[in-house]
LOKOLMI-520487 format. One record per atom (N, C-alpha, C): x, z, y; residue in one letter; chain. Coordinates in nm, 3 decimals, always signed. Layout:
VOGU       px       pz       py  aa  ch
VOGU        X        Z        Y   A   A
...
//
This chain:
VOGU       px       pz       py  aa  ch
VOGU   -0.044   -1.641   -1.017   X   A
VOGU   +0.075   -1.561   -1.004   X   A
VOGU   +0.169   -1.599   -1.117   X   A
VOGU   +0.289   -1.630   -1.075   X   A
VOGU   +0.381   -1.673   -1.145   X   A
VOGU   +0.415   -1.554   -1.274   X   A
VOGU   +0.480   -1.555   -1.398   X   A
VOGU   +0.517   -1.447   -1.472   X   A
VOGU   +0.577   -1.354   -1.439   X   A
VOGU   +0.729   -1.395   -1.346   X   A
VOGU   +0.812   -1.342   -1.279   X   A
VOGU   +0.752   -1.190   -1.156   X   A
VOGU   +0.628   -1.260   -1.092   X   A
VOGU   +0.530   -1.229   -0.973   X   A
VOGU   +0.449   -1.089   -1.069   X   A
VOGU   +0.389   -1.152   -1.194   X   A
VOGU   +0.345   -1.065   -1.244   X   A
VOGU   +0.438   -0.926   -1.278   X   A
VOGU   +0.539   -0.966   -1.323   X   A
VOGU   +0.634   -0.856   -1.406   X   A
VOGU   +0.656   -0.767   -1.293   X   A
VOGU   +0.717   -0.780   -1.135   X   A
VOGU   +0.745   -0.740   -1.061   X   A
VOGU   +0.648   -0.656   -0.989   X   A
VOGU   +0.538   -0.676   -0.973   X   A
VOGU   +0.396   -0.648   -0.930   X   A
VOGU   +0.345   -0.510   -1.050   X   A
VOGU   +0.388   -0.529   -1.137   X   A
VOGU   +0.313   -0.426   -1.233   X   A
VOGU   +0.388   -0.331   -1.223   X   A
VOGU   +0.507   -0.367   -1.206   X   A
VOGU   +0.689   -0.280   -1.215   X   A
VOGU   +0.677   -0.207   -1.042   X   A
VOGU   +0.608   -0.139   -1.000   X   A
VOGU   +0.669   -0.097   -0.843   X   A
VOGU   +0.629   +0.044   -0.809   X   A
VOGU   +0.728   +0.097   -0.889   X   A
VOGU   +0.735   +0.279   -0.880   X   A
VOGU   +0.742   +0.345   -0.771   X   A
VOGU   +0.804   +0.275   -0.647   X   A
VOGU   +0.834   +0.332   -0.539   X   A
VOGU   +0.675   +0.267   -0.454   X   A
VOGU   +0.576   +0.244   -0.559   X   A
VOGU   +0.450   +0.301   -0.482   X   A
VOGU   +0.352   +0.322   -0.562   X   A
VOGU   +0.391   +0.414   -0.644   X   A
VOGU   +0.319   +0.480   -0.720   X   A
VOGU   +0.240   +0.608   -0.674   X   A
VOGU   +0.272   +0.659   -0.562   X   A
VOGU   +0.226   +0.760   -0.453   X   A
VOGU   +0.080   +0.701   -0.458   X   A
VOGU   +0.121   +0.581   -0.371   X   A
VOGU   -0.004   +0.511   -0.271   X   A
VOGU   -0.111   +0.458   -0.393   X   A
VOGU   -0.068   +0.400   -0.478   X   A
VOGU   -0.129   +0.389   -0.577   X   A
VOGU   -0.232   +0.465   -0.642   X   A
VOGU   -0.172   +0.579   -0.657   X   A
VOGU   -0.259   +0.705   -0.729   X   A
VOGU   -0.340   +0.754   -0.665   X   A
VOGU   -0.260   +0.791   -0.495   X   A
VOGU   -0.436   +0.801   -0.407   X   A
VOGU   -0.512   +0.705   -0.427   X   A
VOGU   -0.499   +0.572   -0.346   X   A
VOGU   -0.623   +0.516   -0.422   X   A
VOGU   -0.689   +0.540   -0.475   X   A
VOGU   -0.661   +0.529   -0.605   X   A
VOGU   -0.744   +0.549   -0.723   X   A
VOGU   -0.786   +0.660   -0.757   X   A
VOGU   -0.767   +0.783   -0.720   X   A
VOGU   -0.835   +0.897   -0.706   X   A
VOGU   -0.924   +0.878   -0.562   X   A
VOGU   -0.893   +0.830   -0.478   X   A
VOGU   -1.022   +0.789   -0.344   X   A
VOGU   -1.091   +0.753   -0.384   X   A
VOGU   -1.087   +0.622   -0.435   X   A
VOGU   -1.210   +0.493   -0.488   X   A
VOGU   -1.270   +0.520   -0.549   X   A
VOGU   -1.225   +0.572   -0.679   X   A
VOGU   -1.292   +0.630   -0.782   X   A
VOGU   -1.381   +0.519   -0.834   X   A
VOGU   -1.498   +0.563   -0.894   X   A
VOGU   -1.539   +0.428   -1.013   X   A
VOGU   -1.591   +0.326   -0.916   X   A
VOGU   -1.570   +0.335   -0.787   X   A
VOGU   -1.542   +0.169   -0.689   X   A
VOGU   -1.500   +0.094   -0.762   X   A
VOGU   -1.372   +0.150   -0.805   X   A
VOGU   -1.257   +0.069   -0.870   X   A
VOGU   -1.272   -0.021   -1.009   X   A
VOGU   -1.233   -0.102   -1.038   X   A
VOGU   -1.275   -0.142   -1.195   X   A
VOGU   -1.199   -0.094   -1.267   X   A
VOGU   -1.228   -0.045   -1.393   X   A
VOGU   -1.110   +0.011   -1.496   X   A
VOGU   -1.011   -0.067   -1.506   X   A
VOGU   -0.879   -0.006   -1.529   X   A
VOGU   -0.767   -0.055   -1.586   X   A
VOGU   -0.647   -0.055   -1.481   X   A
VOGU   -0.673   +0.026   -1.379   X   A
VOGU   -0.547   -0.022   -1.260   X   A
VOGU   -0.408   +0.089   -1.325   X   A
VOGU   -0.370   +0.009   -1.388   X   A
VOGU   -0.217   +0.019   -1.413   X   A
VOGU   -0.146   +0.065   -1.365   X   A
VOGU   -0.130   -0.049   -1.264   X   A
VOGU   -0.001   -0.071   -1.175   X   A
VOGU   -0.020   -0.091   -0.999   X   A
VOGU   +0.012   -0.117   -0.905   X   A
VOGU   -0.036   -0.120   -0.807   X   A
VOGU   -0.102   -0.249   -0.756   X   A
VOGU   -0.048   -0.379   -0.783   X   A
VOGU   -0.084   -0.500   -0.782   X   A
VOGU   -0.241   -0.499   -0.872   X   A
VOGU   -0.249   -0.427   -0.959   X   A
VOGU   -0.361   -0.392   -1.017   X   A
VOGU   -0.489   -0.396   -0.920   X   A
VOGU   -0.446   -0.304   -0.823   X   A
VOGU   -0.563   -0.269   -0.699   X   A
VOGU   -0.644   -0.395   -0.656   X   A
VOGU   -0.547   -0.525   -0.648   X   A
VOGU   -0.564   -0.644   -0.587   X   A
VOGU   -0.673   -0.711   -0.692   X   A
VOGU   -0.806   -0.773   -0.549   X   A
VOGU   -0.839   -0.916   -0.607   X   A
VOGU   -0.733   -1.021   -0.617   X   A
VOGU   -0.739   -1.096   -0.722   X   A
VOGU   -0.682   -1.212   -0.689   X   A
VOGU   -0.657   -1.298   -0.572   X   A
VOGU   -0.716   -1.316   -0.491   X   A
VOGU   -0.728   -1.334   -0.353   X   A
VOGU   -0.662   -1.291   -0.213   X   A
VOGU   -0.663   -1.188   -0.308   X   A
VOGU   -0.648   -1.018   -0.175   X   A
VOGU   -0.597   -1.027   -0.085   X   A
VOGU   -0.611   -0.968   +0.041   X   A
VOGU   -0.555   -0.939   +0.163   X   A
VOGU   -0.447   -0.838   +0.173   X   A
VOGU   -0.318   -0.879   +0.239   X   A
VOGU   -0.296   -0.685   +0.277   X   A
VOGU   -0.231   -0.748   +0.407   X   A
VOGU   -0.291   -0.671   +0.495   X   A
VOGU   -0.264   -0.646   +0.662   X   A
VOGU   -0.231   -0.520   +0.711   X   A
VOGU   -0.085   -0.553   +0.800   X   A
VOGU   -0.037   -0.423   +0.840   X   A
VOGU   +0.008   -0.437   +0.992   X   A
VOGU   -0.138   -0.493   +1.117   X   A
VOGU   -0.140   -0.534   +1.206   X   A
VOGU   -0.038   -0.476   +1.336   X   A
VOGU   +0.060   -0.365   +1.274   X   A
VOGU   +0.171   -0.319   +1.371   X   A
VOGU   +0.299   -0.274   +1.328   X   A
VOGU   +0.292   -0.411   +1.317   X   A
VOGU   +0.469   -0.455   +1.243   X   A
VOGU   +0.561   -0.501   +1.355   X   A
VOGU   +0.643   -0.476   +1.403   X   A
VOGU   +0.806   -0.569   +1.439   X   A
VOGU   +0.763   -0.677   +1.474   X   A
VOGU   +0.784   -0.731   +1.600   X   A
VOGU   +0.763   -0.908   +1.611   X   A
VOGU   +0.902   -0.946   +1.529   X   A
VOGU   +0.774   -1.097   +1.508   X   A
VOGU   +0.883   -1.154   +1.352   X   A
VOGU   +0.865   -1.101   +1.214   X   A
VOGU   +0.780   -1.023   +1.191   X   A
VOGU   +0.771   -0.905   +1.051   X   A
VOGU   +0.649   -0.987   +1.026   X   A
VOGU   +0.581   -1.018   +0.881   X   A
VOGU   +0.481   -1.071   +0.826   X   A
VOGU   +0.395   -0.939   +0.860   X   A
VOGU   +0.245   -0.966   +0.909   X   A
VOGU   +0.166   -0.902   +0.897   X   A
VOGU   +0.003   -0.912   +0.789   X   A
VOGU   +0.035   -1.006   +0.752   X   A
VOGU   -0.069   -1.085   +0.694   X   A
VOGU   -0.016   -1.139   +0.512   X   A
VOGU   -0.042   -1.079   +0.414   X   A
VOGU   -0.039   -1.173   +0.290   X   A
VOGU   -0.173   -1.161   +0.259   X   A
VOGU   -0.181   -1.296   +0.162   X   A
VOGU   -0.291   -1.324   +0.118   X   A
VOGU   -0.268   -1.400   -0.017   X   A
VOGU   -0.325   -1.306   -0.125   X   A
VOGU   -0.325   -1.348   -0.276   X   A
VOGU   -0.215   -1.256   -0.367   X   A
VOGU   -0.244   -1.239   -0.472   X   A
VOGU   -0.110   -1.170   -0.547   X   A
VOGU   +0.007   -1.266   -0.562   X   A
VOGU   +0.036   -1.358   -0.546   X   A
VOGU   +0.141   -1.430   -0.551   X   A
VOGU   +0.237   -1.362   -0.414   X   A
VOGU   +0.183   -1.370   -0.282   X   A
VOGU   +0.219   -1.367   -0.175   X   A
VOGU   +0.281   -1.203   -0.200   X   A
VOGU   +0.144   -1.121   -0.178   X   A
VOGU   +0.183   -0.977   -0.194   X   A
VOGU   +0.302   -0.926   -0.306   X   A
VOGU   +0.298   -0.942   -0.409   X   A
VOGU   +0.402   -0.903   -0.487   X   A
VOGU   +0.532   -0.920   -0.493   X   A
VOGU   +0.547   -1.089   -0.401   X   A
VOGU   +0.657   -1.132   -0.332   X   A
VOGU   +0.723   -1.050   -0.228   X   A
VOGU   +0.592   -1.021   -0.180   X   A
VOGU   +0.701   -0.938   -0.021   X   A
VOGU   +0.728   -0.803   -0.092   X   A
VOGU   +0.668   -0.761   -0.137   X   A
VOGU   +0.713   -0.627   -0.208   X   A
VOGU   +0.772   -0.624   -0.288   X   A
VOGU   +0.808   -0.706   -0.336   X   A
VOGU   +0.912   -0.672   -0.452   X   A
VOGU   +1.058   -0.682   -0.367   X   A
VOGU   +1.082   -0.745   -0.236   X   A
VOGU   +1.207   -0.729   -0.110   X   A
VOGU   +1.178   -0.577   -0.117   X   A
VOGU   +1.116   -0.524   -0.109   X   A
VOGU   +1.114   -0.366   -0.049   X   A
VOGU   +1.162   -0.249   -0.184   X   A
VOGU   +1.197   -0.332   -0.309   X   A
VOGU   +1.260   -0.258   -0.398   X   A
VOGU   +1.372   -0.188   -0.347   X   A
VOGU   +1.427   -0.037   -0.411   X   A
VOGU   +1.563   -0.079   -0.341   X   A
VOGU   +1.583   -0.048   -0.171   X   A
VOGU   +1.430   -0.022   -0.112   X   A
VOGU   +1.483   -0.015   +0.015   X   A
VOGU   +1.401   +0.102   +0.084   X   A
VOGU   +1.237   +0.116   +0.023   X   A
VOGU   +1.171   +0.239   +0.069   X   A
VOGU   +1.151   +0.260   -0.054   X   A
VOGU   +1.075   +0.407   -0.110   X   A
VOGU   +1.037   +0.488   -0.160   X   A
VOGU   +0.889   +0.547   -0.111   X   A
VOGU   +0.814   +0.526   -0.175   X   A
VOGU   +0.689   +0.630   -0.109   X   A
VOGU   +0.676   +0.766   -0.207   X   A
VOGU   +0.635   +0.859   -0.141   X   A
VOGU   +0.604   +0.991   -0.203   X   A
VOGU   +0.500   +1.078   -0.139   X   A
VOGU   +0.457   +1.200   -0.213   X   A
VOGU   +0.364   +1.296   -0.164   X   A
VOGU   +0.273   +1.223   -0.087   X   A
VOGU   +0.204   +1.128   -0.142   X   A
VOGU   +0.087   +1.089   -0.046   X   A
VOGU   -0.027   +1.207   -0.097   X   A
VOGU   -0.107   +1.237   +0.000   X   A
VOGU   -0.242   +1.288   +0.025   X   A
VOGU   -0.344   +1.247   +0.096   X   A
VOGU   -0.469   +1.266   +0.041   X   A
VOGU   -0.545   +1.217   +0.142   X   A
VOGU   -0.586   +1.286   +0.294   X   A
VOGU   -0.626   +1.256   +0.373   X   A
VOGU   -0.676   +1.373   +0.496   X   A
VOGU   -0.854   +1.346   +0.472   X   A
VOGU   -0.894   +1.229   +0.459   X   A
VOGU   -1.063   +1.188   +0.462   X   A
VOGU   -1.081   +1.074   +0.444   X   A
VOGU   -1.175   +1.056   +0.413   X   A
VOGU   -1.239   +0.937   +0.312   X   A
VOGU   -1.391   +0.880   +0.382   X   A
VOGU   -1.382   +0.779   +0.430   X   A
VOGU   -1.541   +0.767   +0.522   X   A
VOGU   -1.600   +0.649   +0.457   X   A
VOGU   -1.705   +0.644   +0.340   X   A
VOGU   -1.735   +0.521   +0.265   X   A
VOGU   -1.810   +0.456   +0.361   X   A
VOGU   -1.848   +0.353   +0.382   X   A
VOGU   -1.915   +0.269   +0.504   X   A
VOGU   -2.040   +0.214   +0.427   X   A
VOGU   -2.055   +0.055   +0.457   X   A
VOGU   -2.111   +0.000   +0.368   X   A
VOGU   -2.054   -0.157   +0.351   X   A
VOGU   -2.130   -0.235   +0.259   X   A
VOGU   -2.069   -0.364   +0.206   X   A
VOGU   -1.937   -0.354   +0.136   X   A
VOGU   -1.936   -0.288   +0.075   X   A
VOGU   -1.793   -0.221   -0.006   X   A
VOGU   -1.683   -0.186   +0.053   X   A
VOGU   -1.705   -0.128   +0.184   X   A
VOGU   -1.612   -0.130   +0.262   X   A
VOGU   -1.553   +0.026   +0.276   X   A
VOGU   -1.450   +0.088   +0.276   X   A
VOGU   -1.387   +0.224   +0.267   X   A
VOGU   -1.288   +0.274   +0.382   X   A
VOGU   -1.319   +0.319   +0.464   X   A
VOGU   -1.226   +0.393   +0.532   X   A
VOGU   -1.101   +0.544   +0.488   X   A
VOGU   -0.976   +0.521   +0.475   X   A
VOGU   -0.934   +0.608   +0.425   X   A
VOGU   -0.810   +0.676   +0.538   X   A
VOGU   -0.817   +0.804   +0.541   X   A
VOGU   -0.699   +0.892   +0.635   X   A
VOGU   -0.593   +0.925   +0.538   X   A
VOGU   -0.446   +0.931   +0.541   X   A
VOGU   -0.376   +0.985   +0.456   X   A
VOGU   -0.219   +0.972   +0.497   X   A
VOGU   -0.160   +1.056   +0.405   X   A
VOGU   -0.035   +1.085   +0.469   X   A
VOGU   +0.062   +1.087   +0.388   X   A
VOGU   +0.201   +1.056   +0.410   X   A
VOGU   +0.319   +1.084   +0.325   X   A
VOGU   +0.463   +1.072   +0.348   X   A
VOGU   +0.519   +1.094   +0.266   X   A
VOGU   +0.689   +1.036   +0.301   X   A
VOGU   +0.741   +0.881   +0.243   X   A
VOGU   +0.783   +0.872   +0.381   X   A
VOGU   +0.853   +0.695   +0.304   X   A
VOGU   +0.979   +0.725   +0.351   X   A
VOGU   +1.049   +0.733   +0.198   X   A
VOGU   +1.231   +0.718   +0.196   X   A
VOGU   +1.267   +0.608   +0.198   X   A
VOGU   +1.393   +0.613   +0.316   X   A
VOGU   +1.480   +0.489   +0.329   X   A
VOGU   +1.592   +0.460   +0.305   X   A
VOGU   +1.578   +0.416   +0.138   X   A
VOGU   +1.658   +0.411   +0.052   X   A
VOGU   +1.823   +0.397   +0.071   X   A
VOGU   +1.876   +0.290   +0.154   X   A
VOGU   +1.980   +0.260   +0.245   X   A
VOGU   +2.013   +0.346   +0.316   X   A
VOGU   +2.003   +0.423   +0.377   X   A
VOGU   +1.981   +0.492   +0.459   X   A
VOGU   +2.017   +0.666   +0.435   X   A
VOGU   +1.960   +0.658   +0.322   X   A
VOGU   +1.964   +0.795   +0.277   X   A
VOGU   +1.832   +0.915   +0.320   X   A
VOGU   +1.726   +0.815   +0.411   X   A
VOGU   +1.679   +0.919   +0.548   X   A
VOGU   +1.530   +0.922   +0.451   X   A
VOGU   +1.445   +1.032   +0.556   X   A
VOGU   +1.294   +1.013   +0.524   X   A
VOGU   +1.243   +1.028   +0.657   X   A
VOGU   +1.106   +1.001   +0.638   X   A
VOGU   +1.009   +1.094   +0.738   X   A
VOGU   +0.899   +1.073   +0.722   X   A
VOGU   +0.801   +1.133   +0.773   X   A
VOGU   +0.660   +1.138   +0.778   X   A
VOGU   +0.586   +1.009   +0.803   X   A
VOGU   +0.430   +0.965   +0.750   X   A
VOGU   +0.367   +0.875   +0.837   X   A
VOGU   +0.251   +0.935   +0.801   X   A
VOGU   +0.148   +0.892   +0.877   X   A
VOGU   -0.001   +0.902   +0.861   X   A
VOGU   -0.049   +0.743   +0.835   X   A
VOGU   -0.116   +0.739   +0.817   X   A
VOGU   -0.177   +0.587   +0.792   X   A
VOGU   -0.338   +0.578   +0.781   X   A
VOGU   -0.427   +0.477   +0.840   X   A
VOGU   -0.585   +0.463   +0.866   X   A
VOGU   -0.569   +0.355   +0.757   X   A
VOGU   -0.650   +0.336   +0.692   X   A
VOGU   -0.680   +0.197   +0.569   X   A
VOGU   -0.828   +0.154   +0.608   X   A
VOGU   -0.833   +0.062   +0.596   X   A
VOGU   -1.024   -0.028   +0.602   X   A
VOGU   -0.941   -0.112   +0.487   X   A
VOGU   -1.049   -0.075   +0.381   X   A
VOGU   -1.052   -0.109   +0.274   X   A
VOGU   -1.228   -0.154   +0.209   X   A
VOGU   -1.203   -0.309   +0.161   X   A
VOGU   -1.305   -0.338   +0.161   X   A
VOGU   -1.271   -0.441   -0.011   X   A
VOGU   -1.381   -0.367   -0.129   X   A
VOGU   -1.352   -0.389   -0.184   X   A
VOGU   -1.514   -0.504   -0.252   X   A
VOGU   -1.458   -0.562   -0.350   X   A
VOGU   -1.505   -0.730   -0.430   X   A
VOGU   -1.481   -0.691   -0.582   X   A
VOGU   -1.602   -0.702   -0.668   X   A
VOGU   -1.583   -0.659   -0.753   X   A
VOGU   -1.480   -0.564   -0.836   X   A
VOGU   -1.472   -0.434   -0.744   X   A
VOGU   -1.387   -0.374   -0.851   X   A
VOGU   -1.243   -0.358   -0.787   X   A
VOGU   -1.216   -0.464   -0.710   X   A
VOGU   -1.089   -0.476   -0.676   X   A
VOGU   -1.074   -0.535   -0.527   X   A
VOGU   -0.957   -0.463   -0.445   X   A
VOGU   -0.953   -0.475   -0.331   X   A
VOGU   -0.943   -0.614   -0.241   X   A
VOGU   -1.030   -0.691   -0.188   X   A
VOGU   -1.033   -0.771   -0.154   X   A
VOGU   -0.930   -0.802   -0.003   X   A
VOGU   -0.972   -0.667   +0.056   X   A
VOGU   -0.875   -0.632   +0.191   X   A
VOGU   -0.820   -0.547   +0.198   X   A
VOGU   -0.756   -0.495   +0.223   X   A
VOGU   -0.641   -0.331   +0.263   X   A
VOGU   -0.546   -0.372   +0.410   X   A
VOGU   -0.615   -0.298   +0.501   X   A
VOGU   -0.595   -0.341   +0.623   X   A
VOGU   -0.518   -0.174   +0.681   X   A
VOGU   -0.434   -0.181   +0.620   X   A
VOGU   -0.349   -0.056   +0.688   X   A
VOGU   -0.325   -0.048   +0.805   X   A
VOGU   -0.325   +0.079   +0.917   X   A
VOGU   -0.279   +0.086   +1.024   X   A
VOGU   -0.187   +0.186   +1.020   X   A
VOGU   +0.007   +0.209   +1.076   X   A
VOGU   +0.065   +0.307   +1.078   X   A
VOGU   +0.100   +0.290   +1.215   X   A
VOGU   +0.170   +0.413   +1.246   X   A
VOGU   +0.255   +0.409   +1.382   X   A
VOGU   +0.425   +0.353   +1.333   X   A
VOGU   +0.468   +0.258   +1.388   X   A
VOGU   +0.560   +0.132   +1.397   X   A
VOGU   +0.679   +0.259   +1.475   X   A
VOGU   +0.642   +0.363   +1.510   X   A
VOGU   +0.753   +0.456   +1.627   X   A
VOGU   +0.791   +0.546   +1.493   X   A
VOGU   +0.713   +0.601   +1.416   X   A
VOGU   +0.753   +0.713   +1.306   X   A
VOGU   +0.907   +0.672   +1.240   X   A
VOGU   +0.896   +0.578   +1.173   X   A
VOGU   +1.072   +0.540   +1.117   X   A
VOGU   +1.180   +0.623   +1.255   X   A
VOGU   +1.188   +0.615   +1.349   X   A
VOGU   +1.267   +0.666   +1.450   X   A
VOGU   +1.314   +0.838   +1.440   X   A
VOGU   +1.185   +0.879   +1.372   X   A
VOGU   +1.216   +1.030   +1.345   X   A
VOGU   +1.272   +1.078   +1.209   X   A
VOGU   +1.341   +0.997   +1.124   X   A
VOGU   +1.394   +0.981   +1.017   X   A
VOGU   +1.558   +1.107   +1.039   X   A
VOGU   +1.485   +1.166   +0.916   X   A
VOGU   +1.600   +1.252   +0.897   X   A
VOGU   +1.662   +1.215   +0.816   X   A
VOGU   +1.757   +1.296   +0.737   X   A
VOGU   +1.863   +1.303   +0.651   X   A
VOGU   +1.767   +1.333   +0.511   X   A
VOGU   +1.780   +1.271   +0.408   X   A
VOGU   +1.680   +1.316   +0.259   X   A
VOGU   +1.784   +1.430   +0.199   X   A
VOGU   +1.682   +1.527   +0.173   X   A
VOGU   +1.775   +1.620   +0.124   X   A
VOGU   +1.714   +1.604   -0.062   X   A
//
């Protein structure tokens, strides 16, 4: 990961929500020290968000990749009030997580609700996969942010 990759990756407040669940889910899964959200990541790492927009990346792979696409999303969503709903540990380090929140659209001015399923499968300490599932229809019910 480039310096630039790094700085940006450690720097991403507008998912500091999603972040913090995590790490209150995982709990000592996790290896000490997650910072920042890029933190979460193996070096390697996956993040899949298999119901995206045709044409929309569904697939990064590595912190170089990931921190790249997210750092476009500065500036444009916001996450907040995440909670969890349930937590289903599996096996082979693998984590199922239910949870919910608001994603503001920064441009926009708007919010609204999502729920989201995670298979999360973690490699020493740190997330090897994060395979999010949301509903792709929720943005549509976007209100006004008060």
């Amino acid at each position: 990961m480039s310096a630039d990759q790094a700085k940006a990756g450690a720097t991403l407040p507008f998912l500091d929500a999603v972040k913090d669940l995590l790490v209150n889910a995982l709990g000592s899964r996790l290896s000490p020290g997650v910072a920042g959200y890029m933190d979460l990541f193996a070096e390697d790492g996956v993040l899949e968000t298999p119901y995206v927009a045709p044409g929309s990346t569904s697939r990064l792979q590595g912190k170089p990749a990931i921190a790249g696409f997210l750092d476009t999303l500065r500036g444009v969503i916001r996450l907040t009030d995440f909670r969890l709903l349930a937590a289903y540990p599996a096996q082979d380090g693998v984590t199922v997580l239910e949870y919910e929140g608001t994603v503001h659209l920064e441009k926009q001015s708007t919010r609204f609700q999502q729920r989201y399923i995670a298979v999360l499968q973690l490699r020493g300490g740190r997330l090897a996969l994060w395979r999010e599932y949301t509903n792709p229809l929720a943005a549509g019910t976007a209100s006004a942010a008060s």
